[in-house]
C-alpha positions as CSV (number, residue, x, y, z in Angstrom):
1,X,142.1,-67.4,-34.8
2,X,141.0,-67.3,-31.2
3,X,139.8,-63.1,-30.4
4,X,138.6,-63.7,-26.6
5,X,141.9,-65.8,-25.8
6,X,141.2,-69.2,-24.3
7,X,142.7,-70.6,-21.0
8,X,145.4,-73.4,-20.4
9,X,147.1,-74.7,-17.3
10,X,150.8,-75.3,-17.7
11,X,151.2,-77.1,-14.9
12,X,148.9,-80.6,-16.4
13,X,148.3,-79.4,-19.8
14,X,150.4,-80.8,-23.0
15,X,152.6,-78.9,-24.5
16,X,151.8,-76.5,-26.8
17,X,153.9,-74.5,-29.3
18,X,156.2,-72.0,-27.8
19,X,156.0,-73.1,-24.1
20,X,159.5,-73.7,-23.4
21,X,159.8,-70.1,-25.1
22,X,157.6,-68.9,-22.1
23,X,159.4,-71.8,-19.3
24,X,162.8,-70.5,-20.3
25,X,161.9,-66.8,-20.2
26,X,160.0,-67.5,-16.6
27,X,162.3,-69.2,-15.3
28,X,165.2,-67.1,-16.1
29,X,162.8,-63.7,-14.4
30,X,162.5,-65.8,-11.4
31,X,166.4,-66.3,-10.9
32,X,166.5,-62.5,-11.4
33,X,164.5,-62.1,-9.0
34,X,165.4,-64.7,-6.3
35,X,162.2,-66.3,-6.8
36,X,160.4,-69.2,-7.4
37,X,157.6,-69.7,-10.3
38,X,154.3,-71.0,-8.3
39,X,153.1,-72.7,-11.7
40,X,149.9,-73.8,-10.6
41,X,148.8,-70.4,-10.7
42,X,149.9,-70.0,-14.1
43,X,147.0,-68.6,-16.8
44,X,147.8,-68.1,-20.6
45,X,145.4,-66.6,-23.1
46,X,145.8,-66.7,-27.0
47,X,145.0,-64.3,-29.4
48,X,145.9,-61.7,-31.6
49,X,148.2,-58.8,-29.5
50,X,150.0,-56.9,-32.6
51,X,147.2,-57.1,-35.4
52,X,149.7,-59.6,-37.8
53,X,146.6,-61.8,-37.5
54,X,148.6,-64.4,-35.7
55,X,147.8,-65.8,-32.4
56,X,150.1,-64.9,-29.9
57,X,150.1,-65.8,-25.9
58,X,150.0,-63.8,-22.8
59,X,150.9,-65.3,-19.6
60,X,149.8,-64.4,-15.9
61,X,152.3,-65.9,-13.6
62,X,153.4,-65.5,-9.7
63,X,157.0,-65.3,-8.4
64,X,157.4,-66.2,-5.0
65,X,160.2,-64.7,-3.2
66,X,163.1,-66.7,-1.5
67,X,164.1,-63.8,1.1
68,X,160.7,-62.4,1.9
69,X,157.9,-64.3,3.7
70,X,154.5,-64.0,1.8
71,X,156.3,-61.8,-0.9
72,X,154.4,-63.1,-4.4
73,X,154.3,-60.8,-7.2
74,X,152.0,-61.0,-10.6
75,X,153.5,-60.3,-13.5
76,X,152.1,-60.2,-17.2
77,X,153.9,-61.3,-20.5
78,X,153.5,-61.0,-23.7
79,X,155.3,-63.8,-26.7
80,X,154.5,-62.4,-30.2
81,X,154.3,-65.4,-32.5
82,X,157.6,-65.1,-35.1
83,X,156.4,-68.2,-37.3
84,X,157.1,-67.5,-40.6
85,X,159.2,-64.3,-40.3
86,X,163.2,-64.4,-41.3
87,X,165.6,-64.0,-38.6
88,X,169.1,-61.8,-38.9
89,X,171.3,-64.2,-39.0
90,X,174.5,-61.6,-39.6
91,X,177.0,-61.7,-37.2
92,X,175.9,-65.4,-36.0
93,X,177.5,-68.3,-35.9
94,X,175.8,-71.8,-37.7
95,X,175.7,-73.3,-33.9
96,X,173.1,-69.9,-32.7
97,X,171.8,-70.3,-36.6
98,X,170.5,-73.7,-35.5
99,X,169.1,-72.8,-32.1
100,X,167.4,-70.0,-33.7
101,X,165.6,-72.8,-36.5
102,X,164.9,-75.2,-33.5
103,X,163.3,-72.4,-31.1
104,X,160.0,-72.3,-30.8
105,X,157.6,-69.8,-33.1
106,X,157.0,-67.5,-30.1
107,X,159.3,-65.0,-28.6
108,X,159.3,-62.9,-25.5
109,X,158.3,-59.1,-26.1
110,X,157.8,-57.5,-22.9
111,X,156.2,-58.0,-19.2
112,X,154.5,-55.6,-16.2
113,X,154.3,-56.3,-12.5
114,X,149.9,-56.3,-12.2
115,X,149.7,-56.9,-8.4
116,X,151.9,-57.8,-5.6
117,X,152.3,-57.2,-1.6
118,X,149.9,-54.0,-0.7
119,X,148.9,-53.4,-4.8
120,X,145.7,-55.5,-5.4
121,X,145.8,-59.4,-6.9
122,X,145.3,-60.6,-10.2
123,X,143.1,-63.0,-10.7
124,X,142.2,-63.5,-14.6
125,X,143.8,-62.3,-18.2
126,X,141.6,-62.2,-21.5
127,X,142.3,-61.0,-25.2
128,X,140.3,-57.7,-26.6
129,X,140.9,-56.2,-29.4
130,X,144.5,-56.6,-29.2
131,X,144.5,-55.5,-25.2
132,X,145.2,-57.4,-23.1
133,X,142.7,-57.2,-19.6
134,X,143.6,-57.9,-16.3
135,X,140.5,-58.9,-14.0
136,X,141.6,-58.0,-10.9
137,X,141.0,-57.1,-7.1
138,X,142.1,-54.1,-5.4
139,X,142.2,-52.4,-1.8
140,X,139.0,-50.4,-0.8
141,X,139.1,-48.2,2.1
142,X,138.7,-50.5,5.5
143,X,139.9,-53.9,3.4
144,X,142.9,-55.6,5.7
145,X,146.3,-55.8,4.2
146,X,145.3,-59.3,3.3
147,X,142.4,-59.0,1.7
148,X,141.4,-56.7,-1.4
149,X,137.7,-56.7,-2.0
150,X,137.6,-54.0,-4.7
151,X,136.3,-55.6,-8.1
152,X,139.2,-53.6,-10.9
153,X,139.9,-54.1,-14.5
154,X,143.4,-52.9,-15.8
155,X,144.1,-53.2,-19.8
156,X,146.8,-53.4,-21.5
157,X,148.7,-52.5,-25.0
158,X,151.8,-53.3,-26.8
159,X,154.1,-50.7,-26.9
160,X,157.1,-51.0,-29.1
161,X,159.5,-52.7,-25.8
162,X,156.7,-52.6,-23.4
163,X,153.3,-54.0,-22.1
164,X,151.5,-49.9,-21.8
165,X,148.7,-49.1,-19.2
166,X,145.9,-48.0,-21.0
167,X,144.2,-45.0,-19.1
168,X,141.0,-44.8,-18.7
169,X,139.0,-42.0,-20.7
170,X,138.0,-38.8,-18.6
171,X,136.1,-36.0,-19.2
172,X,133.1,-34.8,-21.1
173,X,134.0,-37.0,-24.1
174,X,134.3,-40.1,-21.9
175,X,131.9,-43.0,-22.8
């Protein structure tokens, strides 16, 4: 099992288990949002996200909008790895039976905008511990609207239907 995550480039890497998973579920988000994927910025990590001791896959990608000049947004998701575990299959019919058997072992469990327009720019994901850690750059005081020069870490945890910020401790019993 990989515990720091490890890097892969969709855009000229081979396919690997669960990627259409993640270029359906991308793909559909960018429709949503009347945006485009830029996939060369694309950055997945593997490792272990809900302690099942499977490896699951985060995602950093960029949506570019259609309607607003320069509008790129980061966002975050988390696929849990499902191989091995029974589906419901009440209330189904054999045709969504079989697409559920062919899909592949990851499945989409929640994503978080990390940077965007006038809110910092994501630059790297890594697995910790089961957190996920966004390496990131955000606006110090004097930094042009371009240009974030502030070196930030953001981490997140899986929450039961979403991707939680974890706050940094405060106070006398910070370490």
């Amino acid at each position: 099992m990989l515990t720091g995550g490890a890097y892969g480039d969709a855009a000229g890497a081979a396919l690997s288990p669960g990627d259409s998973e993640i270029r359906h579920w991308i793909s559909r988000h960018a429709h949503q949002r009347h945006a485009v994927e830029v996939s060369a910025a694309r950055q997945r990590v593997v490792g272990d996200l809900d302690g099942d001791g499977r490896n699951d896959v985060a995602v950093l990608y960029t949506l570019k909008s259609r309607a607003i000049p320069g509008g790129e947004s980061r966002y975050l998701a988390a696929f849990l790895n499902d191989s091995g575990r029974q589906r419901a299959t009440t209330g189904k019919d054999r045709s969504q039976q079989a697409r559920d058997i062919r899909r592949d072992a990851l499945r989409y469990h929640a994503h978080v905008l990390v940077s965007g327009p006038g809110a910092g720019e994501a630059n790297r994901i890594t697995i910790l511990n089961r957190t996920l850690v966004v390496e990131m750059l955000t606006f110090a005081p004097g930094d042009a609207a371009c240009c974030p020069t502030r070196a930030a870490t953001r981490r997140y945890r899986l929450g039961t239907q979403a991707l939680t910020l974890v706050r940094p401790a405060t106070g006398k019993h910070a370490r």
